[in-house]
C-alpha positions in Angstrom: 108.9 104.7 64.6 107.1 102.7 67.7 109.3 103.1 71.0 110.4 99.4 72.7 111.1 99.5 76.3 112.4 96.2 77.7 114.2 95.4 81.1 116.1 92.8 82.7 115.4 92.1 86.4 117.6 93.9 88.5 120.2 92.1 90.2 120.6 91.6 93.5 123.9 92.6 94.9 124.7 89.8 97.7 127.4 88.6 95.2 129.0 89.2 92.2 127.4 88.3 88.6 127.0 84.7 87.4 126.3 83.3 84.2 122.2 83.1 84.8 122.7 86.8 85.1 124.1 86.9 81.6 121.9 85.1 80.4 118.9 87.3 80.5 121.1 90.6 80.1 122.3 89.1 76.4 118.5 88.2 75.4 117.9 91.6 76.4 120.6 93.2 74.2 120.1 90.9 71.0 116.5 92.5 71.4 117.4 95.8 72.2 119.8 95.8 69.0 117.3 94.1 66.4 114.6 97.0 67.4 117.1 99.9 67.5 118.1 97.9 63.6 114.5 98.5 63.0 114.4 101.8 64.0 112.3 101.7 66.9 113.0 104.2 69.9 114.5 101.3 72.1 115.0 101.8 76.1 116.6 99.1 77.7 117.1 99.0 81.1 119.1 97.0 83.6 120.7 97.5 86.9 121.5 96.5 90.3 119.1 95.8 93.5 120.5 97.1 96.9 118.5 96.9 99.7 117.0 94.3 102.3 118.2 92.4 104.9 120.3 90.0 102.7 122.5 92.9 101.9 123.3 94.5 105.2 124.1 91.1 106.0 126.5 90.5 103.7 127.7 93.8 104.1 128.4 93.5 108.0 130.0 90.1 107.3 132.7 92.2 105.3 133.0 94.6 108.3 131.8 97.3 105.7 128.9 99.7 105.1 125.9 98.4 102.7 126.6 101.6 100.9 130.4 100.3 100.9 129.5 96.9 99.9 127.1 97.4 96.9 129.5 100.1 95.2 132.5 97.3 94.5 129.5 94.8 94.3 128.1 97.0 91.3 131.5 97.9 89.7 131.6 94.0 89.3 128.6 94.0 87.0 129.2 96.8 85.2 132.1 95.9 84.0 130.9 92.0 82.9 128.1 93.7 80.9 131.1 95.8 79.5 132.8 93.0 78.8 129.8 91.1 77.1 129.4 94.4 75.0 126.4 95.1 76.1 124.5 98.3 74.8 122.1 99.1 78.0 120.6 102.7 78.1 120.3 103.1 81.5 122.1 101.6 84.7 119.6 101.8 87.6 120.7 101.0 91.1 118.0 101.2 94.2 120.1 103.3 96.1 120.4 106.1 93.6 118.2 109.2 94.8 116.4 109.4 92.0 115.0 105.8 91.9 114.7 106.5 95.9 112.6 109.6 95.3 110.4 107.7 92.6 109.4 104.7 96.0 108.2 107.6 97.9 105.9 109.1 95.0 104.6 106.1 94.2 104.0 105.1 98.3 102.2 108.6 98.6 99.6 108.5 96.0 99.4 104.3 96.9 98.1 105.6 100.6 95.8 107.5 99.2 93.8 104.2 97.3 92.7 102.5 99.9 94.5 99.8 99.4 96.9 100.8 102.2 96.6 99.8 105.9 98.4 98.4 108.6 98.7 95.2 110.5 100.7 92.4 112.2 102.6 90.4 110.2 102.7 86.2 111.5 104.3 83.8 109.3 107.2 82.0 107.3 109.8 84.4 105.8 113.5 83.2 103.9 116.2 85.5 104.4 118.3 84.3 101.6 114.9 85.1 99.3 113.8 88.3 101.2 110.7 86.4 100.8 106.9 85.4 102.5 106.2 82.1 102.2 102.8 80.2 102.7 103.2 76.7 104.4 101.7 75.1 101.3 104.8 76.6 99.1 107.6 75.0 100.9 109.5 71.9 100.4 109.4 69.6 103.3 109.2 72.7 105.3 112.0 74.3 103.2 112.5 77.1 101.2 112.0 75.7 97.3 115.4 78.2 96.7 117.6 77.6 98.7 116.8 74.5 100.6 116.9 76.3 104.3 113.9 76.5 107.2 112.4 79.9 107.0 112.5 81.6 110.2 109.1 82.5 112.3 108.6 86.5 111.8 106.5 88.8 113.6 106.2 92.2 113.1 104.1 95.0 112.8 104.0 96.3 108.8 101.9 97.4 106.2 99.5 95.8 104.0 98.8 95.6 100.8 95.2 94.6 99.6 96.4 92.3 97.4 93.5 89.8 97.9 90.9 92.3 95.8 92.7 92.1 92.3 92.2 88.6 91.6 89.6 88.9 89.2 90.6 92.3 87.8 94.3 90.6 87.3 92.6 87.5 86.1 90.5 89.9 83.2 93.6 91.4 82.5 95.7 88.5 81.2 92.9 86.2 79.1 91.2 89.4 77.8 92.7 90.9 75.0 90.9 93.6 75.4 90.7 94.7 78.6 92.6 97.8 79.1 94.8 96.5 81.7 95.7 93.6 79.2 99.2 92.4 79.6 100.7 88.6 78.2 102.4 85.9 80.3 104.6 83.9 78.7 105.6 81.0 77.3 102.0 79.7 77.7 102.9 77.3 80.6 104.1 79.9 82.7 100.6 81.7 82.2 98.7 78.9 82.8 100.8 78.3 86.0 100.0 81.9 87.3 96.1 81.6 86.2 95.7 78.0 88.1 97.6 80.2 91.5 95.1 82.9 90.5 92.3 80.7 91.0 93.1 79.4 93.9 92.7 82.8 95.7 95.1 86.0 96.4 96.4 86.7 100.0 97.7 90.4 101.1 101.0 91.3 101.6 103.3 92.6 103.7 105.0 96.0 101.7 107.2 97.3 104.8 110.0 96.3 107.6 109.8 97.9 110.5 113.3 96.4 111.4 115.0 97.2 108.8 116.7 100.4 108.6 118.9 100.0 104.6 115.4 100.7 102.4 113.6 103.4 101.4 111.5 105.0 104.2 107.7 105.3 103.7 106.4 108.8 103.2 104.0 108.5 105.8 105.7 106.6 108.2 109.3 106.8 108.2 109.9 104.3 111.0 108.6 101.7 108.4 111.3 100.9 104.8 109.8 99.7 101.8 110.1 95.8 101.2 112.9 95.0 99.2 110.8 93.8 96.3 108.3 96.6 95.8 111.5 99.0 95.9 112.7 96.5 93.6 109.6 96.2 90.8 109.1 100.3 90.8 112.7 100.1 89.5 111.2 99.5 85.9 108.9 102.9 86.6 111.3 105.1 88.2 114.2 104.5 85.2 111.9 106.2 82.5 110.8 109.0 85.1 108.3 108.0 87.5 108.1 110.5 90.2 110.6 113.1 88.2 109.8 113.1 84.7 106.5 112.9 83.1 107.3 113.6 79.7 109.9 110.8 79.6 107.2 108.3 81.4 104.6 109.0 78.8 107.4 108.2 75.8 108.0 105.2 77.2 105.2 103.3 79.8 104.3 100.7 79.6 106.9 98.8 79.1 106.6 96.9 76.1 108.9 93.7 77.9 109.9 92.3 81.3 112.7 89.2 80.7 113.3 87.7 84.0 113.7 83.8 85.1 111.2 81.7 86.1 111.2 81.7 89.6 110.2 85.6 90.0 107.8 85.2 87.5 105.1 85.8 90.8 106.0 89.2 91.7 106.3 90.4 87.7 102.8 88.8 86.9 101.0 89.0 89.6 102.0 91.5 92.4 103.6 94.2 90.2 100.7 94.4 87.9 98.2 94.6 91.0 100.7 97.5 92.5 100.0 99.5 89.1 96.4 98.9 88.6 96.0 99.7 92.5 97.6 103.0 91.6 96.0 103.9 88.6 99.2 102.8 86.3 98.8 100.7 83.2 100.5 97.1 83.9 103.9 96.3 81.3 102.6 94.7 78.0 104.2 91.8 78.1 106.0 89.5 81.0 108.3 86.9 79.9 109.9 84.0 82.2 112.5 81.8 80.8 114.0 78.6 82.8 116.8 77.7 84.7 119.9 76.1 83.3 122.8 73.6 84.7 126.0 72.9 84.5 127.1 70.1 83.0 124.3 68.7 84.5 124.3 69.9 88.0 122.4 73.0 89.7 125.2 75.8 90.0 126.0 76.3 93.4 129.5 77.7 95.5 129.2 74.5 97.3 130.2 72.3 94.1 132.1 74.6 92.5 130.5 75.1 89.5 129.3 79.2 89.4 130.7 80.2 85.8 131.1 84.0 85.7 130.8 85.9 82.2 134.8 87.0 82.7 135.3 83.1 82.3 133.5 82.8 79.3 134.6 86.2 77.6 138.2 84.8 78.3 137.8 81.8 76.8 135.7 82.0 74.0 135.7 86.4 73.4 132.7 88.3 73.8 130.7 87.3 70.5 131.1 83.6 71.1 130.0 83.3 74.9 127.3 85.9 73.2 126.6 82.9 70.8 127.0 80.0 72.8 124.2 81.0 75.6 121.8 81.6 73.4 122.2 78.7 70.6 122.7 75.9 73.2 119.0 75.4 74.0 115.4 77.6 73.7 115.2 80.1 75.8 111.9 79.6 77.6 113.0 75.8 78.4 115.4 74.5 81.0 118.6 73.6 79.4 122.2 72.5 80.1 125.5 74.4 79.9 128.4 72.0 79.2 131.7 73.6 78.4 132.9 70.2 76.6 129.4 71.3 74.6 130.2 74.7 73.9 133.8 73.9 72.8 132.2 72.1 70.0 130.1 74.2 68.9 132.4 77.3 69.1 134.7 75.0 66.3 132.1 73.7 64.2 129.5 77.2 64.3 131.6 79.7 64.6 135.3 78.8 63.3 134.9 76.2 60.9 131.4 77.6 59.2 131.4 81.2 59.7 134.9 82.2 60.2 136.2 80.1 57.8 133.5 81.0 55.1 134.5 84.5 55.7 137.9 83.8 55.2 138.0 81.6 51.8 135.7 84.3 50.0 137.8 87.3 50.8 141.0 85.2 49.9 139.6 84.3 47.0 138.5 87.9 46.0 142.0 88.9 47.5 143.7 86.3 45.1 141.8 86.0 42.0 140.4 89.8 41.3 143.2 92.2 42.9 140.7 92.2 46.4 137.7 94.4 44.1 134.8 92.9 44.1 133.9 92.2 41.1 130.0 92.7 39.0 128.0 89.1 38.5 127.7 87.9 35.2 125.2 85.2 33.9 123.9 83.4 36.9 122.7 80.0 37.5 120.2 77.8 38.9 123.5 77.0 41.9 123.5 80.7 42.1 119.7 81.5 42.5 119.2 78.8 45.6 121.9 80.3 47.4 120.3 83.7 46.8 117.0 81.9 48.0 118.3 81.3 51.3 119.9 84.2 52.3 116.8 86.7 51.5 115.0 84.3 53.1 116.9 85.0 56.2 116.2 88.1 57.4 112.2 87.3 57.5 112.9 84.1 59.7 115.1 85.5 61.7 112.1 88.4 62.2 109.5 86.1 63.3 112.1 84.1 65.2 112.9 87.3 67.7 109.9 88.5 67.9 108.8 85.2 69.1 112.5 85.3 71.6 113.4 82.3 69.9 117.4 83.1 69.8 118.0 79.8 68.9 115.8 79.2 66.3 117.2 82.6 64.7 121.2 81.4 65.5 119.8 78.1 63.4 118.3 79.3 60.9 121.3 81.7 60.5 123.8 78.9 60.5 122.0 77.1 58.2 122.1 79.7 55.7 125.9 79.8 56.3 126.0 75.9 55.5 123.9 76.9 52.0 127.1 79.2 51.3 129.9 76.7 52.1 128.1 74.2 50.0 127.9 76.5 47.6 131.8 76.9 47.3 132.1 73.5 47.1 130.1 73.0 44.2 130.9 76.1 42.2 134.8 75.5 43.2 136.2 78.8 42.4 139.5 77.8 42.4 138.8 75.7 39.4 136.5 78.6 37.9 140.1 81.1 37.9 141.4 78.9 35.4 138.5 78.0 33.3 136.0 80.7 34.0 136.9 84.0 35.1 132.9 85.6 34.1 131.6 82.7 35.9 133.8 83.1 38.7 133.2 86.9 39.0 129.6 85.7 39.6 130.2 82.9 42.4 132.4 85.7 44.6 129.5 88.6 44.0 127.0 85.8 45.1 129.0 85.0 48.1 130.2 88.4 49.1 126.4 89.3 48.8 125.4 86.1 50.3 127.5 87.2 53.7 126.7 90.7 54.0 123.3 89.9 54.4 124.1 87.1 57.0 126.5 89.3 58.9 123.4 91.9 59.3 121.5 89.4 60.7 124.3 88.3 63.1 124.5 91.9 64.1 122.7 91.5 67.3 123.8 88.3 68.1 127.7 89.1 67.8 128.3 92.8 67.3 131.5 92.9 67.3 132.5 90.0 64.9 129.8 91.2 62.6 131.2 94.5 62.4 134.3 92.8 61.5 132.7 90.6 58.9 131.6 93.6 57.0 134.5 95.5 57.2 136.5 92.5 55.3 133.6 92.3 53.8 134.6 96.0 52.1 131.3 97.3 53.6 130.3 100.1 55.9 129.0 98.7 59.6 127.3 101.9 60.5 125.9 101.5 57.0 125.5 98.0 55.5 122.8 98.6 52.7 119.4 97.1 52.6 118.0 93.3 53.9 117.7 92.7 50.6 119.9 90.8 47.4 121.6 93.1 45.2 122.0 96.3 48.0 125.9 95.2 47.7 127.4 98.2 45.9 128.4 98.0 42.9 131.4 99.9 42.9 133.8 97.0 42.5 135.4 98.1 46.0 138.3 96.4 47.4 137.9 93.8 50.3 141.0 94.5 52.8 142.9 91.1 53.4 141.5 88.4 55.4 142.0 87.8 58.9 140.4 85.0 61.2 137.5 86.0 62.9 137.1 83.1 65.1 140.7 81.4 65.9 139.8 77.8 66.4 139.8 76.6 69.9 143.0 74.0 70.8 140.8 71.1 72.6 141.3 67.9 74.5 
């Protein structure tokens, strides 16, 4: 058994969860459920971020404490990743004490490297970012996020010697064997980060002095950590950083960081430097995806356009919104959500194929063998290509995930359900229960075995509905036999009547 740790970013808390936060946290817990499926020893990890200026801001515009604030902020996202079924291990916020206490462990032995001192901080900061910014990284003097001047800071803060990793960082991500190795991708992201390597690393600022909603520094308590180192040791303190050493050795490094595209900085580059500095072993593997739309449009409060996951869950139920964000385009790329789009493809994916491939081979078993499933007989070239297809699945889907290609794997997947519904168009059982019963007992095995193996392969994908498919399917969930043809026992148990698994969508 190997042990997979993967995290999502964790979400700041100046609002309440959006779509693009759903996004990642479902790509999280399709992987978190394939290598649990495989039996690895899975941690994931997700959670809220609650410190820094941005908050108490927010906070104070409420008329409420930022202890106050985050706490209904946070109930918001937990229960959207409830709704979205999501099977996290660990819900980590920055304010809990035990995160809090990990910051301060990891600032007292970071003092002690040298790579510690203090100075004046001059230059460009965005509040709405919590973020440094060099001139060179603006747009017409504007913050590439959020479109807004940053504001002239000054102020006395610690330092990090960021500038003295640039080769060791550079080593660590084209040499495969250096023992800081860690991957960067897709491969454009990594060559983004090694051209910005090249170009030379500046120190940074790792304290407020002005801030007092942070963690305060070990050493000098007038100072709070910047929100984003608090933030990256996040993924340290959850397995035990600071408090528990055997739990950190089971699980560091982590074996995954999913995060979007425009903190891709901080995860390759400053929190691997922030380990190394401090003797740690960088995460394995840091992977950015890219920003979507809406139909068409950047999603902003201004237009009117922010989805949240409640909105999706009520429209198209947990599997489907599941379904639809990670089949609508790759995951690494930029895409488009269109809800005209999604409609669509909830009726012809999910409804017409799936649900309604479900749904004629139980009736049929229902109607034509007393709903027992009954033992093949001879089989047939018709037969064997169906068979073909869906062993073939499981494979593809496997190199698929392990390459986070969710769409490619939904694809593939689907197309293996076309394979079945063509198959019951050719074989036409309905015909067969006149003519043929032996031949017909061997056209529903084949498609009762056909779907249990696609419904495993759906399992992390659409839990729920999967679950459901097996159970019409007469078959255990917790228990669903082997990725392999013939695993379907052969008990001739009885299929319970079918129900619709996917209700098709009423549409303009």
């Amino acid at each position: 058994m190997s042990k997979f740790y993967l995290t999502t970013p964790i979400y700041y808390v100046n609002d309440v969860p959006h779509i693009g936060h759903a996004y990642t946290t479902i790509a999280a817990d399709v992987l978190a459920r394939y290598h649990r499926g495989r039996g690895d020893d899975v941690f994931f990890l997700t959670g809220t971020d609650e410190h820094g200026a941005k908050v108490a801001e927010a906070a104070a515009a409420r008329g409420k404490s930022p202890k106050e604030f985050v706490d209904e902020i946070v109930g918001h996202f937990r229960a959207a990743w409830q709704q979205l079924d999501l099977s996290y291990d660990y819900f980590i916020r920055t304010s809990d004490e035990r995160h809090e206490h990990g910051v301060r462990t990891f600032f007292e032995r970071w003092e002690k490297s040298g790579d510690i001192y203090k100075g004046v901080y001059e230059g460009l900061y965005c509040v709405a970012c919590e973020r440094f910014y060099a001139e060179d990284e603006l747009v017409n003097g504007l913050c590439p996020d959020h479109g807004t001047p940053p504001i002239q800071y000054s102020e006395e803060n610690y330092f990090f010697r960021l500038s003295k990793y640039g080769d060791v960082l550079t080593r660590a991500i084209v040499d495969a064997d250096d023992p800081n190795h860690y991957e960067i991708e897709p491969a454009a992201r990594r060559n983004e980060v090694l051209g910005k390597l090249r170009l030379g690393l500046q120190d940074i600022s790792i304290s407020r002095a002005s801030l007092s909603w942070g963690v305060p520094l070990p050493f000098d308590p007038s100072h709070t950590a910047y929100v984003w180192i608090d933030a990256l040791l996040n993924y340290a303190t959850a397995v035990g950083y600071g408090d528990d050493p055997a739990q950190f050795s089971r699980y560091w490094p982590a074996d995954l960081h999913l995060l979007a595209k425009d903190i891709l900085w901080f995860h390759a580059i400053i929190w691997p430097a922030m380990l190394i500095s401090n003797g740690v072993r960088p995460p394995r593997k840091v992977y950015a995806h890219g920003f979507f739309t809406v139909n068409g449009q950047k999603m902003s409060k201004t237009r009117g356009n922010v989805i949240a996951p409640a909105q999706l869950v009520e429209r198209y139920g947990a599997d489907g919104a599941r379904y639809l964000l990670l089949s609508e385009f790759p995951f690494g790329t930029d895409g488009n959500v269109a809800l005209d789009s999604m409609d669509q493809r909830f009726n012809s994916d999910l409804a017409n194929d799936l649900g309604n491939l479900l749904n004629r081979t139980v009736s049929m078993v229902n109607r034509y063998h007393q709903g027992a499933v009954p033992p093949a007989g001879p089989v047939q070239p018709v037969d064997e290509e169906l068979r073909r297809a869906a062993e073939g699945l499981g494979p593809q889907v496997e190199r698929a995930l392990d390459r986070l290609e969710f769409s490619v794997a939904l694809e593939i997947t689907r197309a293996t359900v076309t394979a079945a519904n063509r198959y019951v168009d050719a074989t036409q059982p309905w015909a067969l229960a006149r003519t043929d019963r032996n031949r017909l007992a061997t056209v529903l095995r084949t498609l009762v075995e056909a779907e249990r193996l696609i419904a495993i392969e759906l399992m992390p994908f659409i839990p729920g509905s999967a679950r459901r498919m097996l159970e019409q399917l007469g078959v255990d969930p917790a228990n669903p036999g082997e990725r392999r043809w013939g695993a379907y026992p052969a008990d001739g148990r009885v299929v319970p009547k079918a129900t619709p698994l996917f209700p098709k969508l009423e549409v303009a």
